[in-house]
N, C-alpha and C positions, 0 to 999 in steps of 0.2 A: 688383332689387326683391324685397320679399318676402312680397308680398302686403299691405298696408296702405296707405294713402293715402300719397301724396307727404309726403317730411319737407321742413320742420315741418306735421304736423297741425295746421291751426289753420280754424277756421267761415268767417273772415271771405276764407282766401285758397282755400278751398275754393270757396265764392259763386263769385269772382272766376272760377277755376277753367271753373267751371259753365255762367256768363254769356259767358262768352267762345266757348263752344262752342256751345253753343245757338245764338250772336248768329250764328257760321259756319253751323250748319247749314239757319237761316231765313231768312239774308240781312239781318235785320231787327234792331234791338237788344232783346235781351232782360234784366232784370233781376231777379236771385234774390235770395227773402227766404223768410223762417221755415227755415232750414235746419238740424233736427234730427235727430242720430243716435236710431236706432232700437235698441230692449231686443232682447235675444238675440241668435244667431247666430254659432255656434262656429267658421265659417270667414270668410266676405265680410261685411264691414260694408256698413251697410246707411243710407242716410241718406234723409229725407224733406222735401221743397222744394217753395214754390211760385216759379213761373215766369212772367213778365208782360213779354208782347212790346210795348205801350201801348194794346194792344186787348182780349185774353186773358186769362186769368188761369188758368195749369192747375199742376192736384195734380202733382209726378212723383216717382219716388223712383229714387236711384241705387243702384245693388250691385256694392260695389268692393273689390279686391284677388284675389289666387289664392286659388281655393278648395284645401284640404290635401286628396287626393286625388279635386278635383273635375274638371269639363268645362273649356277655353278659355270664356272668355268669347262667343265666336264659335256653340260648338257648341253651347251654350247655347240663343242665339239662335236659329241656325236650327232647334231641337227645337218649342221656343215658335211660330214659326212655321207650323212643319209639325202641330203641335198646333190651331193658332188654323184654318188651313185642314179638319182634322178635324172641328171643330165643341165644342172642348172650349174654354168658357172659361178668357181669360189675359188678363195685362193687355196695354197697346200696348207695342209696342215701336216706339220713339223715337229710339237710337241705340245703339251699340255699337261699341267701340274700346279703343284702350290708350292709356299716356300719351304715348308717341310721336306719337297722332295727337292727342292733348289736353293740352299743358303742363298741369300741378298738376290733373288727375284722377288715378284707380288708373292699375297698371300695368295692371290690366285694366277695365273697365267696363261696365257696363248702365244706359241711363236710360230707364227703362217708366212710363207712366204710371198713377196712385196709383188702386187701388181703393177705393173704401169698403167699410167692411164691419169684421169681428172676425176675429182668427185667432186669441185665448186661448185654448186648449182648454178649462180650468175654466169659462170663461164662459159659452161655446157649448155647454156638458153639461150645465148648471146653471140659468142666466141666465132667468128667465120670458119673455122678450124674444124669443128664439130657439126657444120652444117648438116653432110653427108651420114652422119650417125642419128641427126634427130628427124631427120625425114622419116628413118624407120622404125624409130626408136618406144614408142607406144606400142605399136604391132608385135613388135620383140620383147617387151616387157610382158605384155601379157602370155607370149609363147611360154617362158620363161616362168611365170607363175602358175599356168597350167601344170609344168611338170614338177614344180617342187610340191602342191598337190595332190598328185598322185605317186608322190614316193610314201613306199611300206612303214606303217605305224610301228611295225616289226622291230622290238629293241631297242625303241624308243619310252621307255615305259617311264624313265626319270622327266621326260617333256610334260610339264603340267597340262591339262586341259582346265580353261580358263570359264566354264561355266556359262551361265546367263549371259549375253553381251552388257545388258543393262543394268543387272544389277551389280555387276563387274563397275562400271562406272560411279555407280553412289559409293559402293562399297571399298574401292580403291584409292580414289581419287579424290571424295569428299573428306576434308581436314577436319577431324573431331563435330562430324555430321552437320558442320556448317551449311546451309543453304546455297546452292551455287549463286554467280551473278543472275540476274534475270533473264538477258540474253540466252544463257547457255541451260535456265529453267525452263524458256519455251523450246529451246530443242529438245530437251528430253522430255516433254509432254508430247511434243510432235511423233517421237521415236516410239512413247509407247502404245500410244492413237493409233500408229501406222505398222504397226510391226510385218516384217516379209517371212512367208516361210524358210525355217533354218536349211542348211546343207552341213557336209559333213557328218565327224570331222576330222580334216585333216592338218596335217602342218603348215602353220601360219608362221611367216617369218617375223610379224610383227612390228614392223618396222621398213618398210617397202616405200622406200622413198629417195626423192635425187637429197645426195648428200652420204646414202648407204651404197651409192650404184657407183662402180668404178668405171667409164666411158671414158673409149679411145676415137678417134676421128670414125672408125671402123665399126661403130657400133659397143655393147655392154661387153665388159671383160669379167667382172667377175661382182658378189653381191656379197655385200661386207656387215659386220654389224648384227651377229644374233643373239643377243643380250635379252631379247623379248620373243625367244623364238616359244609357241606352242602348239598344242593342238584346238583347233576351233573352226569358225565360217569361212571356208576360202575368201568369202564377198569382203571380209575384214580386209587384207591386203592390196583389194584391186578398191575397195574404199580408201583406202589409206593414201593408195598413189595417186589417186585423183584430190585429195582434199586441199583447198583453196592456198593453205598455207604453208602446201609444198610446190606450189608452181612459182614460187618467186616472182612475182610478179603478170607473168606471161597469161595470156587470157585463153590458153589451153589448159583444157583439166586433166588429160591424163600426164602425171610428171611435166608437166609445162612444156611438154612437147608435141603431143598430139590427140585428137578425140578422143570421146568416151569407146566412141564405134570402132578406132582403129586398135584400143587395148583390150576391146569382146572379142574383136574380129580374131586378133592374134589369142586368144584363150580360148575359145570355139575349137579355132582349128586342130588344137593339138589335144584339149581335155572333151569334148565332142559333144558337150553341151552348153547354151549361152545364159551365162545371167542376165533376167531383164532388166532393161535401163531402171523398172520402178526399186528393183532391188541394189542394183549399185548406187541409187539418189538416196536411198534409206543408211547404207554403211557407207556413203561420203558425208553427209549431213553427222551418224556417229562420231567417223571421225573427227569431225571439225569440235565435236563437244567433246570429246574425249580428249583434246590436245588443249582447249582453253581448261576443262582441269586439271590436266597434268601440269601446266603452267601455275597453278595455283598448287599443287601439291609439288613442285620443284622449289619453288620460291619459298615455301616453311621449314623447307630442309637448310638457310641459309637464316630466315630468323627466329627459330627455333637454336641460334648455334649451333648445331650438329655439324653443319659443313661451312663455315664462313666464303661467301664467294660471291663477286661482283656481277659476272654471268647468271647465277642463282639467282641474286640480287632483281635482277632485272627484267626476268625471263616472269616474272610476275603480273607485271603491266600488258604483257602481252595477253591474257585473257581478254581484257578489249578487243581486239582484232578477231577472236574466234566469234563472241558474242555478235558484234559485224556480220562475219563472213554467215551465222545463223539465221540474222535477219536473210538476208539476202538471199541465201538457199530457199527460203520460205517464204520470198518475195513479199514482204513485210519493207525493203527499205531498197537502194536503187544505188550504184557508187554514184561521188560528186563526178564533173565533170574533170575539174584542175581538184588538187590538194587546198585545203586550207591556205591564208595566207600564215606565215608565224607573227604571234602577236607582235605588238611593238613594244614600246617601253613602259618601265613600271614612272607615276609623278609623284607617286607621296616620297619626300626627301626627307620625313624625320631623321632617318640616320645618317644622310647624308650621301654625296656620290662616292664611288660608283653603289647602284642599289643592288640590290640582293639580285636581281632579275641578272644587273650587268655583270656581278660579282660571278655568279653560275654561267654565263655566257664565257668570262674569259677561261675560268679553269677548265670547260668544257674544250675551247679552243685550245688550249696548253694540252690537254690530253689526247685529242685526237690529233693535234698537228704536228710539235713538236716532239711527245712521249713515243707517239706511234711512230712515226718517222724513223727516230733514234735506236727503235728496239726491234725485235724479229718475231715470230716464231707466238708463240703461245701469249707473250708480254705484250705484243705489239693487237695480237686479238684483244686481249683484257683492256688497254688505253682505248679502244674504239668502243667496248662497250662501258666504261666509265663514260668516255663522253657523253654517248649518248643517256645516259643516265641522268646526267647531269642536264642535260638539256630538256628533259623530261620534267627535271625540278623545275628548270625556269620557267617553262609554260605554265604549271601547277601555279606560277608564284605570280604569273602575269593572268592568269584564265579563272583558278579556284574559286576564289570569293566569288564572285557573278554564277558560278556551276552550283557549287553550295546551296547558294539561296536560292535558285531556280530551281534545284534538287527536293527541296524541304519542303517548298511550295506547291510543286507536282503531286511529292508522295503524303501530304497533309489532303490535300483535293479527293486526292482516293482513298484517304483515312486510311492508309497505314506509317509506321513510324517508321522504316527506313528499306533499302533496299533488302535485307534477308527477307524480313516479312511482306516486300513485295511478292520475292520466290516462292516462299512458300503459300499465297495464293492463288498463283501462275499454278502450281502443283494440284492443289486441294478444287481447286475449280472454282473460290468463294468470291471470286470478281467476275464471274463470266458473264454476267448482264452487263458490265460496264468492258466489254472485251477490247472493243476499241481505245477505251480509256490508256486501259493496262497497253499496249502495243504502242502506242504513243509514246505512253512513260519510258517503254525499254527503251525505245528510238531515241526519245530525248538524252538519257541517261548512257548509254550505249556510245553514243556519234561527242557529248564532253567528257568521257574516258577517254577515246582515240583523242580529242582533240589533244589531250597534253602528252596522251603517252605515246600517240605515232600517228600525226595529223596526215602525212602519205595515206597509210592504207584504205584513207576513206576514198582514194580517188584511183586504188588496187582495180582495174578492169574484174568483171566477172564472167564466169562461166557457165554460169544455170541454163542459158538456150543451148549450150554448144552440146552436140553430138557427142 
């Protein structure tokens, strides 16, 4: 298996699937209907069902296949458990297995029962509806991570502990010991310049972010998603929820909902000592470099062929925006005030109209306007990111050549031959008489990657003063 649902994928033999293990594990016969896949989620598919024993009638959702450098399904489960005993809401958990124990399920599985609630980030930052939830909603996150913290390591012996933070990061995340961008070279020189005393360790859910949080008008309902659960620095989690690139936009750092002060405040109160700001600025700054190379180790898994996928595809470009968001932490660079303008048109007409520039502009539009429109659910996700994909090409095709040779010219000036062997100077320390030089160069080279791959995030508000 290799992580996706039993072949043939098909609704009707999945049900069947479903019904049949439930009908085992109640004694009772159970019948599945409305069984639809769920948008997102770059490793376990994710599908949602209701369930009706001829008395019952319950929401549940499954989370199926291997996760690409995730937990057993197993280990999973008992984190969720050992969490739900801490006093952190999660959803139930129902059953858990593989297809060995379930004909025509995953090779692996979860069936937890369905929260209500929103997990959109945009919505939950935006939305009038959830106002009342995000007033408190920092202060309650951090309550809420204090106590999966201090739940019993006890029985938890399959949860890997993840070692070194930083060598965790070369060692994981680096593709066949490739040199990172340069951006994301000065944060990890930064990181090891500054290092804060460790704590721990405890259970790290890994993954503490809007998007894994399930929020109702009322505040958090339940904390979804522990594919990366282990043991390690508390400070990892409450970094992770502040990091730039999960506020969606919003110029709050904790969850893009509220201060750094109101997600200590609320983790004080209940675990009874505070991490200092210099140490949560140390595991947010990690963050931010740990997500621009996971972005780089997601994206090889799609051109390596191992998992062919548009989402993979794309999710590559994005280490621009961490490299960014590193300056910035490091107050090396400042956001624009507006966004870039989008270039205009290409004039060389050797091959004639429409040109390449126009050619990517209309299929971009066909796929975000009309494909997405037409389609739902998981199909209607993927036409929004082919667009933008596509748009990404166009800029490259209107922007490159002038980046190119401004690139070449840069890194010829500081005598090296290209951006790897810029990193690994940033690394070894052999340009630091010309330090200004090098900071330059990222800057320059850092702000014409955003420009083609997401000319917005230059003009993403920042959070480095904020509380």
């Amino acid at each position: 298996m290799t992580g996706t649902l039993a072949s043939p994928t098909s609704t009707d033999g999945l049900a069947g699937a479903l019904a049949a293990r439930l009908t085992h594990r109640l004694g009772r016969p159970v019948a599945v209907d409305g069984l639809t896949r769920l948008t997102g989620g770059a490793n376990r598919e994710t599908w949602a069902f209701t369930a009706d024993d001829g008395g019952t009638r319950r929401e549940l959702v499954l989370r199926g296949g291997y996760s690409t450098g995730g937990r057993p399904v197993a280990v999973e489960a008992a984190a969720i458990a050992a969490a739900a005993r801490a006093g952190v809401p999660v959803p139930d958990l129902v059953d858990v297995g593989t297809g060995e124990d379930a004909p025509g399920l995953p090779a692996e599985y979860l069936l937890m029962g369905r929260v209500d609630g929103e997990t959109i980030p945009r919505r939950l930052l935006r939305e009038e509806a959830y106002g009342p939830a995000r007033a408190g909603l920092a202060r309650e996150l951090g309550a809420v991570l204090a106590r999966l913290h201090a739940a019993p390591l006890d029985g938890l012996g399959r949860v890997p502990a993840v070692g070194d933070p930083l060598e965790r990061l070369t060692t994981s995340f680096l593709v066949d010991g490739t040199p990172p961008p340069p951006g994301l070279a000065l944060g990890l020189r930064w990181l090891r310049e500054n290092r804060p005393p460790s704590h721990g360790p405890v259970l790290v859910h890994g993954d503490f972010r809007m998007g894994n949080l399930m929020v109702g008008p009322d505040g958090l309902r339940a904390v979804l998603d522990w594919e990366l659960v282990h043991r390690g620095d508390p400070l990892e989690d409450l970094g992770w929820c502040c990091a730039k690139v999960w506020r969606f936009g919003s110029a709050l750092p904790a969850a893009g909902t509220g201060t750094r002060r109101d997600l200590l405040d609320g983790y004080a109160a209940v675990a009874g000592w505070r991490p200092t700001a210099a140490e949560l600025h140390w595991w947010e700054l990690h963050a931010t470099v740990q997500w621009g190379l996971m972005c780089r180790a997601m994206t090889e898994r799609h051109l390596s062929g191992a998992e062919p996928s548009v989402e993979l595809a794309a999710i590559g470009r994005r280490a621009a925006e961490q490299e960014f968001d590193v300056l910035l932490a490091l107050g090396l660079d400042r956001p624009d005030a507006t966004a870039p303008e989008e270039p205009g048109g290409d004039d060389d007409l050797l091959f004639g109209r429409p040109t390449a520039a126009e050619l990517a502009a209309a299929v971009g539009g066909f796929l975000g306007g009309e494909v997405r429109g037409a389609t739902s659910g998981r199909t209607s996700f993927h036409a929004q990111v082919a667009a933008n994909v596509v748009a990404t090409v166009r800029r490259e095709l209107l922007l490159g050549d002038g980046a190119r040779a401004r690139r070449r010219a840069r890194l010829a000036g500081l005598g090296v031959r290209d951006d790897d062997a810029l990193s690994e100077a940033i690394a070894d320390g052999s340009l630091d008489d010309r330090w200004d030089e090098v900071v330059a160069a990222v800057r320059e080279g850092v702000r014409d990657r955003l420009r083609v791959a997401n000319p917005r995030h230059l003009a993403v508000p920042d959070a480095a003063g904020e509380g």
